[in-house]
C-alpha positions in Angstrom: 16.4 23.2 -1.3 20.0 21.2 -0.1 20.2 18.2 1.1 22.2 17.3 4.4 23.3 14.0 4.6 23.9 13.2 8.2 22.5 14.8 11.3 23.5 14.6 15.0 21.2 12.7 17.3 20.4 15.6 18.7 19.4 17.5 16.0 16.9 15.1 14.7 12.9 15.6 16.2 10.2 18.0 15.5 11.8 21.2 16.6 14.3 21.0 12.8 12.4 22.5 10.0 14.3 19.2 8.0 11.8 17.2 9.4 7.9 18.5 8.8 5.8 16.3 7.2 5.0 19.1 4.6 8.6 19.0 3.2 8.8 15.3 3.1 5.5 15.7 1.6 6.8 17.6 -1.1 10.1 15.6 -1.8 8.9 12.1 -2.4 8.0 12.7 -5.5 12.0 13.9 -6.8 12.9 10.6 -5.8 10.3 7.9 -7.1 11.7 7.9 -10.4 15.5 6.7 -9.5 14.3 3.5 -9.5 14.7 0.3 -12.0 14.2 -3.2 -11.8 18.3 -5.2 -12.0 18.1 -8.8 -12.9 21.4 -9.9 -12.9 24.7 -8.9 -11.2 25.9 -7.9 -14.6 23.5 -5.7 -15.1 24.0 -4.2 -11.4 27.5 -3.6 -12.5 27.2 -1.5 -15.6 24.5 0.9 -14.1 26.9 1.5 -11.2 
């Protein structure tokens, strides 16, 4: 699977595979995990 990252307004609806609920279905999972907790900004700024 690729990832697109933007779409025309047009292209956006039910008629683009990109968009069944089965697929979003299956892809939440990949990205719960990316995820942490960042308490301070100094912390913020040596993860990025």
């Amino acid at each position: 699977m690729s990832t697109k990252a933007n779409f025309k307004r047009e292209e956006i609806g039910a008629h683009n595979p990109m968009f069944t609920q089965t697929r979003a279905i299956i892809e939440a999972p990949f990205y719960g995990n990316n995820v942490i907790k960042v308490s301070t900004l100094r912390e913020a700024y040596e993860l990025a």
